[in-house]
C-alpha positions as CSV (number, residue, x, y, z in Angstrom):
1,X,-8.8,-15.9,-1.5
2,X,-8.3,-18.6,-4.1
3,X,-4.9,-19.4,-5.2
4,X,-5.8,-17.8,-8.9
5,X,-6.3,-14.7,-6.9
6,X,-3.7,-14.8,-4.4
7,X,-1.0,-15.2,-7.6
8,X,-2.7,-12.4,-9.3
9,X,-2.6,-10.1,-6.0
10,X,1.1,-11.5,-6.1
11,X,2.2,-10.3,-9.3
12,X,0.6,-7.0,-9.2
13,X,2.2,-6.2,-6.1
14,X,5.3,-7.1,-7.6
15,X,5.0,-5.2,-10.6
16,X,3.2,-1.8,-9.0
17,X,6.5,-1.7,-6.6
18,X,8.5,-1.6,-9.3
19,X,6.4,1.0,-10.9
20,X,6.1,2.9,-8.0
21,X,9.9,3.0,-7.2
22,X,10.2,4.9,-10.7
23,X,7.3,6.7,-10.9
24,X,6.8,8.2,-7.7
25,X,8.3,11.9,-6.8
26,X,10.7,11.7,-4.2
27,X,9.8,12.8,-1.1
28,X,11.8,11.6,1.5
29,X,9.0,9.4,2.8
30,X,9.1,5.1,2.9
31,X,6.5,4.1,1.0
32,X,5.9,0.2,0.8
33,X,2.7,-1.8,-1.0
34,X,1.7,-3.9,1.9
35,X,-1.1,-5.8,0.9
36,X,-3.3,-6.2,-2.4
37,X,-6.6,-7.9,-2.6
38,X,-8.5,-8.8,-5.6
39,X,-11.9,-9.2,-6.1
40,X,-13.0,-13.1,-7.3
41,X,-13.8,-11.9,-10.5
42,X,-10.1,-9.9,-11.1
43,X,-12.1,-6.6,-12.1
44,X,-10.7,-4.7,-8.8
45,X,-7.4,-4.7,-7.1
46,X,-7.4,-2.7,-3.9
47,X,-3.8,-1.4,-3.3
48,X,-2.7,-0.7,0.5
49,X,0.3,1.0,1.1
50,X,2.5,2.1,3.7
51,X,3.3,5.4,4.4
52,X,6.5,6.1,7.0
53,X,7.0,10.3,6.9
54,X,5.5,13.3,8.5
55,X,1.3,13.8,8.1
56,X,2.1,16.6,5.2
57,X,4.0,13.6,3.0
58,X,1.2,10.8,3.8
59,X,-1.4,13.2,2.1
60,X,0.9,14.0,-0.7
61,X,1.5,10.4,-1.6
62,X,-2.2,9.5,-1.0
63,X,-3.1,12.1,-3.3
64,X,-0.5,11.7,-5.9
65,X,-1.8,8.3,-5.8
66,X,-5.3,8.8,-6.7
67,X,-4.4,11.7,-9.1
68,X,-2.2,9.2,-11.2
69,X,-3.9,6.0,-11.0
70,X,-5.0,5.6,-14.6
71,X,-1.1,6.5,-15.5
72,X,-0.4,3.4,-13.0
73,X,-2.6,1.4,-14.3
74,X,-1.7,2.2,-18.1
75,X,2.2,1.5,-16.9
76,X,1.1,-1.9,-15.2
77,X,-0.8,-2.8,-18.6
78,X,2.2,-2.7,-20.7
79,X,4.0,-4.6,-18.3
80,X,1.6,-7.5,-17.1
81,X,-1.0,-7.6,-20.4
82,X,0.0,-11.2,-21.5
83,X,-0.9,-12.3,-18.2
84,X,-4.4,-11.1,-18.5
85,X,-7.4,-10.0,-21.0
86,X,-8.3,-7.3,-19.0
87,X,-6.3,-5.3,-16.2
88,X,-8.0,-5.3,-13.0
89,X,-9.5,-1.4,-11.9
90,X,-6.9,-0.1,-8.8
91,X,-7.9,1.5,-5.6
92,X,-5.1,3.0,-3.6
93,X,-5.5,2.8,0.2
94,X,-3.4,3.6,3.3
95,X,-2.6,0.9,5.6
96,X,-1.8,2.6,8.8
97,X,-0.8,-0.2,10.4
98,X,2.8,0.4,11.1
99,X,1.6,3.9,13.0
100,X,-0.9,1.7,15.4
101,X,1.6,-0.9,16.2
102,X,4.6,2.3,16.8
103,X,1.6,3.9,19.3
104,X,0.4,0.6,20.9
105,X,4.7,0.0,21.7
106,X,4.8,3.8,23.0
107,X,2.0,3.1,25.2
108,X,3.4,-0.3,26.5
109,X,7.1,1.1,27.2
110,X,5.1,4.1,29.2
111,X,3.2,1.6,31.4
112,X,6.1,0.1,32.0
113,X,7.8,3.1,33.5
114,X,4.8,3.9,35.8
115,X,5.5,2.5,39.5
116,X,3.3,-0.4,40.8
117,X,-0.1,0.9,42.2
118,X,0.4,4.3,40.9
119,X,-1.2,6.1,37.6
């Protein structure tokens, strides 16, 4: 990423967490913005956030999510739109990340119980 992108992807994380802590319904779950990436020519920003609660509230926030992102993007227009001509198009994604890492340190502390020599 060039550092005109990396400032964009900077500010619109910013900005969509703050959005995002207002405008999403409560559910109980964690829900962080990870990563964004944005395309070279600033048309696309591809969202990836983290969801910690149960399987039922991951779908929820995914879908809510995809069902409101031209309401996020309007709310991010008003907000960043004398920083750019145009607002970059968002893709929401989930970054499952923390899960792997919480299955890959079950697995570890479970090896780690087994006796030498024995499965």
């Amino acid at each position: 990423m060039s550092i005109r992108t990396e400032k964009v992807a900077s500010l619109l994380q910013h900005e969509l967490g703050a959005i995002l802590e207002k405008e999403l319904p409560r559910s109980g779950a964690l829900v962080t913005i990870v990563d964004v990436k944005v395309t070279a020519d600033l048309g696309i920003a591809r969202i990836y956030v983290s969801i910690i609660g149960s399987a039922e509230q991951q779908a929820d926030i995914m879908a809510w999510l995809h069902d409101e992102t031209k309401n996020i993007r309007k709310s991010l227009s008003t907000v960043i739109r004398h920083h750019f001509r145009r607002i970059p198009e968002i893709e929401f994604y989930e970054d499952r990340l923390y899960e792997k890492a919480n299955r890959i340190e079950q697995l570890l502390r479970e090896v780690r119980k087994t006796p030498e020599g024995h499965e």
